[in-house]
Backbone as CSV, one residue per row, in Angstrom:
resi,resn,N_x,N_y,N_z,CA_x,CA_y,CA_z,C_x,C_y,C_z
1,UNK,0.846,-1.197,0.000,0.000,0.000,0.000,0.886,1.253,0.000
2,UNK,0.522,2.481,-1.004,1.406,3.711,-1.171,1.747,4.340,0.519
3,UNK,2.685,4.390,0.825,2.715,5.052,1.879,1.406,6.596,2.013
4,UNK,1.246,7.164,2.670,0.203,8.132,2.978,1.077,9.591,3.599
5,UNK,0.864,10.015,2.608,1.583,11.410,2.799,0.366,12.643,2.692
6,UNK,0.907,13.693,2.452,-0.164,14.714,2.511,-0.019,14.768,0.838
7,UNK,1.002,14.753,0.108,0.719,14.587,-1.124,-0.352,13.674,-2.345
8,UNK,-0.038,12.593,-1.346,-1.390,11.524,-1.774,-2.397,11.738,-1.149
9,UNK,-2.775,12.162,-0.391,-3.983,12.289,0.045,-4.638,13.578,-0.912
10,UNK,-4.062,14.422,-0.961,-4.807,15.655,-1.639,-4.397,15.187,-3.252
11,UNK,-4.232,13.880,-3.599,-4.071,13.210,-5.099,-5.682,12.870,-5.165
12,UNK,-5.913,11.659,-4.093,-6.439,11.167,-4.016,-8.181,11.542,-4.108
13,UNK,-8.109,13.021,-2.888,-9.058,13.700,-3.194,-9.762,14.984,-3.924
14,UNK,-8.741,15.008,-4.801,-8.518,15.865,-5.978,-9.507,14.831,-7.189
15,UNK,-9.027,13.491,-6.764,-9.911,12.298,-8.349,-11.123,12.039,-7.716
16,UNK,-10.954,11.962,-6.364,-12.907,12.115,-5.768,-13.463,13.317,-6.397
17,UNK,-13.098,14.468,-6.615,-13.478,15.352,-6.936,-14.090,15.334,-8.233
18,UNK,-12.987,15.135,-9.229,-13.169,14.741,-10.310,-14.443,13.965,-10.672
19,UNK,-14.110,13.395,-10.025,-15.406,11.984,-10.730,-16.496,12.747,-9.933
20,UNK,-16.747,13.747,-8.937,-18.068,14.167,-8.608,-18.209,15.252,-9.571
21,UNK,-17.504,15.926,-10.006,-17.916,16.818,-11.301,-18.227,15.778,-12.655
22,UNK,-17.996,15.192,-12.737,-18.254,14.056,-13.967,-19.873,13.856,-13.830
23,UNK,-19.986,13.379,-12.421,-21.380,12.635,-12.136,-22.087,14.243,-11.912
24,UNK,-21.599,15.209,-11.255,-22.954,16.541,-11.569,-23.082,16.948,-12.931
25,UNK,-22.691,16.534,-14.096,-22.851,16.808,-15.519,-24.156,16.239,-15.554
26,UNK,-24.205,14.871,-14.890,-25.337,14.116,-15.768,-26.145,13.940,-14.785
27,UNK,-26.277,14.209,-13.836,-27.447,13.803,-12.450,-27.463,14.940,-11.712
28,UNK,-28.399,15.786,-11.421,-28.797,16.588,-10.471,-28.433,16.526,-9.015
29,UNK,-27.754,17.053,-8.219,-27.369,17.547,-6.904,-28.248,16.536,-6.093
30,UNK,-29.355,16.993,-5.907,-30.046,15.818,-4.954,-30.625,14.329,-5.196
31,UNK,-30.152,14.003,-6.465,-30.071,12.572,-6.634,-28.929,12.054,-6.298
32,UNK,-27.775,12.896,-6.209,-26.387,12.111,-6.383,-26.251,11.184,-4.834
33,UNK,-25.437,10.424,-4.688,-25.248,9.693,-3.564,-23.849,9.288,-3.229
34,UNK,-23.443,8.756,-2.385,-22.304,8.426,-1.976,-22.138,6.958,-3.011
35,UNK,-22.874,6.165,-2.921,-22.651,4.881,-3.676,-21.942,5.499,-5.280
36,UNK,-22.788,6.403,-5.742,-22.994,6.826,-6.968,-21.147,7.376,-7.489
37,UNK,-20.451,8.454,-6.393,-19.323,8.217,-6.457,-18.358,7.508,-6.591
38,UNK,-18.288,6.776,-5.010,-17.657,5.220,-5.170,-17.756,4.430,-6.488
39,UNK,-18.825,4.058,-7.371,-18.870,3.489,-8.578,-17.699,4.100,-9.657
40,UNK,-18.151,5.581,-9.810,-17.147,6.558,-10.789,-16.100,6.322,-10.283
41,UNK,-15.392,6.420,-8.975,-14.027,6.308,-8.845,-13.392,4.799,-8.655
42,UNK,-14.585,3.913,-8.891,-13.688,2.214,-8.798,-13.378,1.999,-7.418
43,UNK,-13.617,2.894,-6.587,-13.211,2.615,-5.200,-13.778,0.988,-4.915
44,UNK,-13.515,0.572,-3.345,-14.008,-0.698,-3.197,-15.069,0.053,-1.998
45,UNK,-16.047,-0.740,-1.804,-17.027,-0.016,-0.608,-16.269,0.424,0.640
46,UNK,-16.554,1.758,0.904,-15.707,1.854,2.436,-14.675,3.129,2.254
47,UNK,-13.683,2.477,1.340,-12.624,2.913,0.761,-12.326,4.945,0.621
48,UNK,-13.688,5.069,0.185,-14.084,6.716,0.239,-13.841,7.459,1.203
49,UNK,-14.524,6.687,2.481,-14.480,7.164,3.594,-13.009,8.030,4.575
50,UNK,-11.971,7.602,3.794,-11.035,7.434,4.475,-10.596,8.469,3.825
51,UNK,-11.337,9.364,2.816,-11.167,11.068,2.555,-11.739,11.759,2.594
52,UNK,-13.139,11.569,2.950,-14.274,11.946,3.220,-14.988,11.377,3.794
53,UNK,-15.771,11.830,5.289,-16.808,11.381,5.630,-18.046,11.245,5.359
54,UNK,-18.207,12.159,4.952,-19.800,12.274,3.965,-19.728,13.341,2.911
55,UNK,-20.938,13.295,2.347,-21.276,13.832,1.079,-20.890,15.277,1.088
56,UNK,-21.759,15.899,2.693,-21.594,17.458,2.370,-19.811,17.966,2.534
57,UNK,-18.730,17.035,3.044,-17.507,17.325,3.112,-16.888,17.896,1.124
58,UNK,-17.095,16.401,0.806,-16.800,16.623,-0.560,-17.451,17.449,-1.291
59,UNK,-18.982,18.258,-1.237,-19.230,18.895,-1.935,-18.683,20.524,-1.410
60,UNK,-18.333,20.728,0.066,-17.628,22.082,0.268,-16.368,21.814,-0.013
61,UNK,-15.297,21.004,-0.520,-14.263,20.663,-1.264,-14.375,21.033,-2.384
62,UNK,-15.259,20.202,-3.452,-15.668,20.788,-4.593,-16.273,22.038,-5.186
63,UNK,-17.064,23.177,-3.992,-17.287,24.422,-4.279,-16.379,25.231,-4.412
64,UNK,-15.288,24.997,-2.958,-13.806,25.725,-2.736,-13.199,25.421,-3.958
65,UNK,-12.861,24.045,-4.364,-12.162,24.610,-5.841,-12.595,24.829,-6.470
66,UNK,-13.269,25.064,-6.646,-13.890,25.374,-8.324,-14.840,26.844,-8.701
67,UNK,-14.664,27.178,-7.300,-15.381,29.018,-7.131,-14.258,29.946,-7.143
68,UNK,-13.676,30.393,-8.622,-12.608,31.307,-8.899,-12.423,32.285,-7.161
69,UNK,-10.969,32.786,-7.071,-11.039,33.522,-6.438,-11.379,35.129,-6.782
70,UNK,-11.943,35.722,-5.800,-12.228,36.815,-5.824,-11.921,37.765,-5.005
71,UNK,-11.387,39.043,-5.333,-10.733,40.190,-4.540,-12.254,40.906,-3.707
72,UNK,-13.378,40.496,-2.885,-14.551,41.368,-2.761,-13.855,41.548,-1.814
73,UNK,-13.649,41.085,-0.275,-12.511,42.249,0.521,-12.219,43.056,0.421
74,UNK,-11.127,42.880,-0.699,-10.020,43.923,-0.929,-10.773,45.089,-1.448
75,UNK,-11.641,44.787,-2.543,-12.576,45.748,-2.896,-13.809,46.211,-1.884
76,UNK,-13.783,45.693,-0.767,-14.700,46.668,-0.195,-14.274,48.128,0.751
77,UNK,-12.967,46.888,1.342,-12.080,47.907,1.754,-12.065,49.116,1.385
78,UNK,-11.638,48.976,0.382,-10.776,49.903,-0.375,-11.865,51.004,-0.893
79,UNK,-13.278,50.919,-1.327,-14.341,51.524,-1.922,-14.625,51.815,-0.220
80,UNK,-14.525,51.622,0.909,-15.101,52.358,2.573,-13.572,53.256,2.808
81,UNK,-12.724,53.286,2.588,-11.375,54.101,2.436,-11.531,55.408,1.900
82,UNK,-12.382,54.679,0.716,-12.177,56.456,-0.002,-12.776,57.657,0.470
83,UNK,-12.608,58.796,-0.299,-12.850,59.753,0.057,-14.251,60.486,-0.834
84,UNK,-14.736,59.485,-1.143,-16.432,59.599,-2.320,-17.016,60.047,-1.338
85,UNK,-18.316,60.595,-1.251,-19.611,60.855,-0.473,-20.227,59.860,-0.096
86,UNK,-20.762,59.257,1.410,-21.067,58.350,1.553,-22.003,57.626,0.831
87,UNK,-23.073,58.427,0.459,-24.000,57.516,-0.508,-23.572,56.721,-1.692
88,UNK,-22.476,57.404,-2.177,-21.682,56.803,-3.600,-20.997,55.716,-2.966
89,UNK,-20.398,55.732,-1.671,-19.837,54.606,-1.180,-20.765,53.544,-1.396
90,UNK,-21.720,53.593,-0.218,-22.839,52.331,-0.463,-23.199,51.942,-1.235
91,UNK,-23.852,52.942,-2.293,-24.028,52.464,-3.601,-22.984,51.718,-4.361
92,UNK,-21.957,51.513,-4.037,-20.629,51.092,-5.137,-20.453,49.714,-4.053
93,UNK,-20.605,49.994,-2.677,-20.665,48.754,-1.770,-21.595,47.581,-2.539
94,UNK,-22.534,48.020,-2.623,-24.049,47.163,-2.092,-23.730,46.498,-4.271
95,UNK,-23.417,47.528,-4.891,-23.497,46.949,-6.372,-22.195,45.918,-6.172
96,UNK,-20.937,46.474,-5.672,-20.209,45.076,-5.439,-20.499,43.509,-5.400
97,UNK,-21.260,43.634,-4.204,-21.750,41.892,-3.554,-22.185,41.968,-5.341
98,UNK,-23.239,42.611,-5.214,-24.018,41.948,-6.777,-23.393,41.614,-7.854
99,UNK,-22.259,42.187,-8.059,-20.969,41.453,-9.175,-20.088,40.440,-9.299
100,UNK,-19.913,40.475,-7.502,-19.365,39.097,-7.056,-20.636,37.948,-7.062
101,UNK,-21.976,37.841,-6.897,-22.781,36.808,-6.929,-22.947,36.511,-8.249
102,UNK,-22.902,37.491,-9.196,-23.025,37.454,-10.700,-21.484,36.258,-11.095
103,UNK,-20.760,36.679,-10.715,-19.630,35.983,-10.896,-19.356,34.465,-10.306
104,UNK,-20.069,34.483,-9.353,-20.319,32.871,-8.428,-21.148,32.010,-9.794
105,UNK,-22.448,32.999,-9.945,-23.437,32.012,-10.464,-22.558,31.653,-11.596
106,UNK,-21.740,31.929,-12.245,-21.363,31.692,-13.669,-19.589,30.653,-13.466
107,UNK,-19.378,30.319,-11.994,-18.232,29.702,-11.906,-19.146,28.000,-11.919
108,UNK,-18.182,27.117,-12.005,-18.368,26.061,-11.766,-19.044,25.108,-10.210
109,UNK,-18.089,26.047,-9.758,-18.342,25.833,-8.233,-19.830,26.392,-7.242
110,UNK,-20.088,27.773,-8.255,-21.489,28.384,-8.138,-22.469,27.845,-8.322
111,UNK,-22.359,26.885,-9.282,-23.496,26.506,-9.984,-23.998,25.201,-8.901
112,UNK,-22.748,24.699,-8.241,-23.290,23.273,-7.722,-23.550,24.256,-6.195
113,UNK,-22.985,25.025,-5.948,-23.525,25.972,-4.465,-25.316,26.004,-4.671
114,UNK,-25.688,26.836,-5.799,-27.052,26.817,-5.744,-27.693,26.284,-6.065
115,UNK,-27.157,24.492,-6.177,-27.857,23.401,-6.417,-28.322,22.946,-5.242
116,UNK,-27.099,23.267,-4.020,-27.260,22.748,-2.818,-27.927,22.973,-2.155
117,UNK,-28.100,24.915,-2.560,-29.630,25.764,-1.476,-30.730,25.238,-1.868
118,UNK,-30.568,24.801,-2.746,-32.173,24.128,-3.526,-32.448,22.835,-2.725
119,UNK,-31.131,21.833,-2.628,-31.564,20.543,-1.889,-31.909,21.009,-0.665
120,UNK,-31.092,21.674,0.484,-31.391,21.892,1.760,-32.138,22.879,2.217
121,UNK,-32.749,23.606,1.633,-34.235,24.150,1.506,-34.675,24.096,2.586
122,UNK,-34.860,23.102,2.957,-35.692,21.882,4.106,-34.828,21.836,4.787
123,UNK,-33.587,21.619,5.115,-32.553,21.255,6.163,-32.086,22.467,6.222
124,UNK,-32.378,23.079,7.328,-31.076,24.388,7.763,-30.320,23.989,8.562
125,UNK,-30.310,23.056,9.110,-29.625,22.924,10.106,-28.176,22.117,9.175
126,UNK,-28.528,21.366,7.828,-27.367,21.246,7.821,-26.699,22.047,6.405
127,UNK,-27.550,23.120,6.428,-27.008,23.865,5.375,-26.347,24.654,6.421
128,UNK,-26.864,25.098,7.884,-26.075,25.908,8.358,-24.721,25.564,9.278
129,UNK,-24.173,24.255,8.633,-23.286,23.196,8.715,-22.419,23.709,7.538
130,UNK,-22.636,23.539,6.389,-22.320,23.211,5.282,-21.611,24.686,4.536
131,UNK,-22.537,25.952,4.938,-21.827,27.149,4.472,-20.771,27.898,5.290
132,UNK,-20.734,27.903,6.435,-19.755,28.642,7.037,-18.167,28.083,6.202
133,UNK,-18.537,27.074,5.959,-16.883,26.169,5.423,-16.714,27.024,4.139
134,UNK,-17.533,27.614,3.246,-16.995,27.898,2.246,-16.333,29.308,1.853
135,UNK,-15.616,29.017,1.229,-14.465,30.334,1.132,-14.985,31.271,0.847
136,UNK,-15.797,31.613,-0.439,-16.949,32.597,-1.134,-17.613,33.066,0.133
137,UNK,-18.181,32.491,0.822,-19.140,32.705,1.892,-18.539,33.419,2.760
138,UNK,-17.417,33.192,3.490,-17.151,34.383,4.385,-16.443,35.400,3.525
139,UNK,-16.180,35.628,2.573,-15.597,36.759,1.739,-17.540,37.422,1.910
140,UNK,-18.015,36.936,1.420,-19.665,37.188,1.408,-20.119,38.208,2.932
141,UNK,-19.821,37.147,3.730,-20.059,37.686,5.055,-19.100,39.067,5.779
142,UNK,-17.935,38.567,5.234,-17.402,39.881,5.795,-17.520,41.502,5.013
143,UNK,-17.635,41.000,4.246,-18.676,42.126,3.008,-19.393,42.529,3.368
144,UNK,-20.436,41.879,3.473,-21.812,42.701,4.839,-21.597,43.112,5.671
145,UNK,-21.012,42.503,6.420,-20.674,43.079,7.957,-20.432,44.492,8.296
146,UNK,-18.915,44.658,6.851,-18.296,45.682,7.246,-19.581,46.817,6.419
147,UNK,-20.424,46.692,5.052,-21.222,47.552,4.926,-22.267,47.764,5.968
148,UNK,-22.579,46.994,6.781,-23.699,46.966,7.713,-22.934,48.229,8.686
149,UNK,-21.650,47.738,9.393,-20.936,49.114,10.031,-20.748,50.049,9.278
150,UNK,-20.700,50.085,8.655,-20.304,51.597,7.528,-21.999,52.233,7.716
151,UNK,-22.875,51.902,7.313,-23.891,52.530,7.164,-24.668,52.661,8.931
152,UNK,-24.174,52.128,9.988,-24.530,52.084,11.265,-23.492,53.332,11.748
153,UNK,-22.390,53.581,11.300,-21.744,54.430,12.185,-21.702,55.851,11.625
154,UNK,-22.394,55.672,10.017,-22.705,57.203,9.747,-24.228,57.462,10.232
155,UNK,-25.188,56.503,10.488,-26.298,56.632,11.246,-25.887,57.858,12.481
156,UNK,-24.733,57.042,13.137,-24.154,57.683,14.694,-24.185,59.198,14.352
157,UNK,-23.672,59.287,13.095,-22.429,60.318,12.536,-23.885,61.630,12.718
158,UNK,-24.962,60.907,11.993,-25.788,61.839,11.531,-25.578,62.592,9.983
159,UNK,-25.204,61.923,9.392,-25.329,61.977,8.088,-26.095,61.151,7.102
160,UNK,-26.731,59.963,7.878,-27.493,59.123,7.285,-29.261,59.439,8.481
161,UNK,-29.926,59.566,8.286,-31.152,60.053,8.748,-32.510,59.272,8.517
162,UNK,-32.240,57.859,8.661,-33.463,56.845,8.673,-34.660,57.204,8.909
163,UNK,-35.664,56.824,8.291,-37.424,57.411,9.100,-37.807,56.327,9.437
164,UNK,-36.807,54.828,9.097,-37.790,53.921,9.761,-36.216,53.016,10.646
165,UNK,-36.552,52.050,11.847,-35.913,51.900,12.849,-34.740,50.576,12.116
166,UNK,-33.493,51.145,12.461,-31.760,50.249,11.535,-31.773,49.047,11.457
167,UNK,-32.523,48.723,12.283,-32.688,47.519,12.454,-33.732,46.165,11.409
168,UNK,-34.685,46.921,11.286,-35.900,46.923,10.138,-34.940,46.709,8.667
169,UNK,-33.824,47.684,8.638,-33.462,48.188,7.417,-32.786,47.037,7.046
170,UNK,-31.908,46.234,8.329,-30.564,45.288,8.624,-31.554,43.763,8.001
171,UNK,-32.714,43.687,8.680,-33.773,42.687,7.873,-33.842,42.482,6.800
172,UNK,-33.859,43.597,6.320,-34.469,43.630,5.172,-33.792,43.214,3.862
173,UNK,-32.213,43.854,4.216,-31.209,42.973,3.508,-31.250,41.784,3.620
174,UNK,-31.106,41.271,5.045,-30.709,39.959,5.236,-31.903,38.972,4.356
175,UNK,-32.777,39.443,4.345,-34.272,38.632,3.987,-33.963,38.769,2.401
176,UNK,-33.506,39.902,1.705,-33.368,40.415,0.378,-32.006,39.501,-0.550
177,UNK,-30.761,39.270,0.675,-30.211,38.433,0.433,-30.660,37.088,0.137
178,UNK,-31.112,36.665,1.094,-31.508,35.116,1.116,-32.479,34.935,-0.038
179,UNK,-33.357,35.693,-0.315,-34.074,35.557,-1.125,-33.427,35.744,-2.617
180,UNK,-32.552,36.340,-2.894,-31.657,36.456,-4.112,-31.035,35.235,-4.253
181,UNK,-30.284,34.853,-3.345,-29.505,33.457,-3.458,-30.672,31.934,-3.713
182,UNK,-32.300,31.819,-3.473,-33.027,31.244,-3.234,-33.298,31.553,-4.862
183,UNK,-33.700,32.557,-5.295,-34.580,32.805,-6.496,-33.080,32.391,-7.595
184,UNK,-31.981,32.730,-7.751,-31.152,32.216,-7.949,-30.948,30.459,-8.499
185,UNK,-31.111,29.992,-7.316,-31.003,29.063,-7.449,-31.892,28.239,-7.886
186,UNK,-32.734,28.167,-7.777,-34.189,28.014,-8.325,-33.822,27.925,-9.835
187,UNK,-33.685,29.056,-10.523,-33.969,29.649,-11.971,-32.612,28.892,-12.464
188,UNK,-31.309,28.342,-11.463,-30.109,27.879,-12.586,-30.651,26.346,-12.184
189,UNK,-31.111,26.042,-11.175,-31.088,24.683,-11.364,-32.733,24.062,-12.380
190,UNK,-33.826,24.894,-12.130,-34.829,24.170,-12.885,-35.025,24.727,-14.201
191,UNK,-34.624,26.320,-14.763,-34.658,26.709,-16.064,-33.621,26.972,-16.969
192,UNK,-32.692,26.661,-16.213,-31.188,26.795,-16.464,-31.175,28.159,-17.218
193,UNK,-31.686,29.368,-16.438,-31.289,30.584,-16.787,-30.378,31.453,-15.496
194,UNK,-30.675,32.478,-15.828,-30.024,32.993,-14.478,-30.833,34.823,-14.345
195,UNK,-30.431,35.463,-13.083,-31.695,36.530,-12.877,-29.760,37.082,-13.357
196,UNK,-30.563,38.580,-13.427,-29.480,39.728,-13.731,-29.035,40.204,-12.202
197,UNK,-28.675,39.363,-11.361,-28.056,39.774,-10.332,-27.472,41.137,-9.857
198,UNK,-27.286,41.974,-10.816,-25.809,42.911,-10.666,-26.930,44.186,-10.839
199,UNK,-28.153,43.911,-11.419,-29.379,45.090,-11.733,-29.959,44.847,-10.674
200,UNK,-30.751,43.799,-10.075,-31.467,43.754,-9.209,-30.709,44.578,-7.842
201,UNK,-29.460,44.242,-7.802,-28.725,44.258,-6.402,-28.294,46.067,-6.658
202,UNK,-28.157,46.814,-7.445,-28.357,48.460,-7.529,-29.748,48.909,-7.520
203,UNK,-30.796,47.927,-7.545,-32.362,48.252,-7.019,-32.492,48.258,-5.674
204,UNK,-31.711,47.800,-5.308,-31.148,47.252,-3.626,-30.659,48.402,-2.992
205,UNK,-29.494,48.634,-3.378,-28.706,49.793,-2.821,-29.377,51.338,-3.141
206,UNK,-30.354,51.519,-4.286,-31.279,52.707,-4.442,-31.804,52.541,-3.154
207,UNK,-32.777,51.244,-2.996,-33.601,51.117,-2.030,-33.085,51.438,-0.715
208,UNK,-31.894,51.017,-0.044,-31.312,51.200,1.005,-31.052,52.932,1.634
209,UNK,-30.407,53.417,0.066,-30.074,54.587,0.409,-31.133,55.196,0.673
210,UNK,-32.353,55.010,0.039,-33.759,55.934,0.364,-34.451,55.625,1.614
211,UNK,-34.358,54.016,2.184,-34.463,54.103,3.578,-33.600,55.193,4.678
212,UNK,-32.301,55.561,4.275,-31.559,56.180,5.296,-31.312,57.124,5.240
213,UNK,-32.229,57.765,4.097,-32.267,59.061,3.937,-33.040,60.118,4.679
214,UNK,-33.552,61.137,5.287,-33.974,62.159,5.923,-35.123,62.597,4.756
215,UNK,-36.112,61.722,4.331,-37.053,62.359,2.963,-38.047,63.257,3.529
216,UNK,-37.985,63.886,5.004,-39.031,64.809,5.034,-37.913,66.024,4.968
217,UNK,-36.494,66.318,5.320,-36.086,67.173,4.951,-35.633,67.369,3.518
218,UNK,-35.525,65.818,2.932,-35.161,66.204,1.516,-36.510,67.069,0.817
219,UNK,-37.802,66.491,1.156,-38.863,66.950,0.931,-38.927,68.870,0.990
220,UNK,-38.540,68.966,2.045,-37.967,70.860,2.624,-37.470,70.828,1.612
221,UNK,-36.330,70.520,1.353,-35.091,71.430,0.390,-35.886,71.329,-1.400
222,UNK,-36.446,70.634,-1.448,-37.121,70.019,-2.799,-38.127,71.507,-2.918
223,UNK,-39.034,71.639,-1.580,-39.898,72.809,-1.829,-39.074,74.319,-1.611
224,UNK,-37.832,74.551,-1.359,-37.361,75.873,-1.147,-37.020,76.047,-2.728
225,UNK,-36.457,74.889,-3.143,-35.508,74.889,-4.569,-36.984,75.638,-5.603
226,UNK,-38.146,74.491,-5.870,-38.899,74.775,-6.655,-40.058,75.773,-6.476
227,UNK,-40.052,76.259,-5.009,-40.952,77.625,-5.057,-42.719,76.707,-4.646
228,UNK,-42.764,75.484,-4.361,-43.678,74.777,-3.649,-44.563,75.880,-2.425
């Protein structure tokens, strides 16, 4: 037997991999099975196990490689750094995520991600197993986060002037998210189309900014300008 190094092992589960992209060509995400692998790779029963414990291991293996990397970090950073007007910030924030999800749905690794929200639908508990592991995902998460503080500490600042309570607003994403990644997935796995992600998600950031806006004083300045 090959001795067991870290080199063979990441051989080994590099051709598990393989043969599970082979078998998502021709069988849908929630038919596939563990047996169904084992067959593609000739393994002997059992044999799998000993690089994977179960299914959802190998498929956050297979998302991680195969979901190009992406600079959204670096780019959010760097767009909360500048010296733009805050609204242009957010707005350039909030259209970000939407270029990076545009870019997921169209990787390899994307496509079997929102195969998966589709299977576990029904299971959160082990979807909420299954995503923290993936690389995309906390690039995802820390993306929000830091726009969620950006737009909470100019709240503080008083330059952002909500009429309805931050919290409501913080929902509303979160619900707006989930529901993007849901409708998403939906439309690549049963019509094999895809939504315009990158439009919807600047309908988003309009929307946001007009929540945190002050519209009874914009309303004032609107009637001094036009003689109202």
């Amino acid at each position: 037997m090959p001795k067991v190094t870290v080199e063979y092992l990441s051989e080994k589960r590099a051709y598990i991999l393989e043969c599970t992209g082979r078998i998502l060509k021709d069988k849908p995400l929630y038919l596939v099975t563990m047996r169904d692998i084992i067959k593609e790779a000739g393994f002997s029963q059992g044999a799998i196990y000993r690089y994977y414990a179960n299914l959802d291991e190998i498929y956050v293996d297979f998302i991680n490689r195969h979901t190009q990397g992406n600079d959204l970090e670096q780019r959010i950073d760097a767009l909360l750094s500048s010296n733009q007007p805050e609204r242009v910030i957010l707005f350039q924030c909030i259209a970000a995520l939407g270029e990076f999800m545009e870019t997921l749905l169209k990787s390899v690794g994307g496509r079997v991600f929102f195969e998966l929200i589709v299977t576990y639908s029904h299971d959160a508990e082990r979807r909420a197993l299954v995503s923290p592991r993936l690389r995309f995902q906390q690039s995802l998460e820390y993306a929000e986060n830091k726009i969620v503080r950006f737009a909470m500490d100019n709240v503080d600042k008083g330059i952002f002037r909500p009429q309805i309570p931050v919290t409501s607003i913080i929902d509303f994403i979160v619900s707006f998210m989930d529901g993007i990644a849901l409708s998403a997935a939906i439309n690549k796995t049963h019509s094999g189309t895809s939504l315009v992600v990158t439009e919807i998600f600047q309908t988003l950031a309009l929307s946001i900014i007009g929540f945190l806006e002050d519209q009874e004083n914009e309303l004032k300045e609107c009637d001094k300008k036009d003689g109202w």
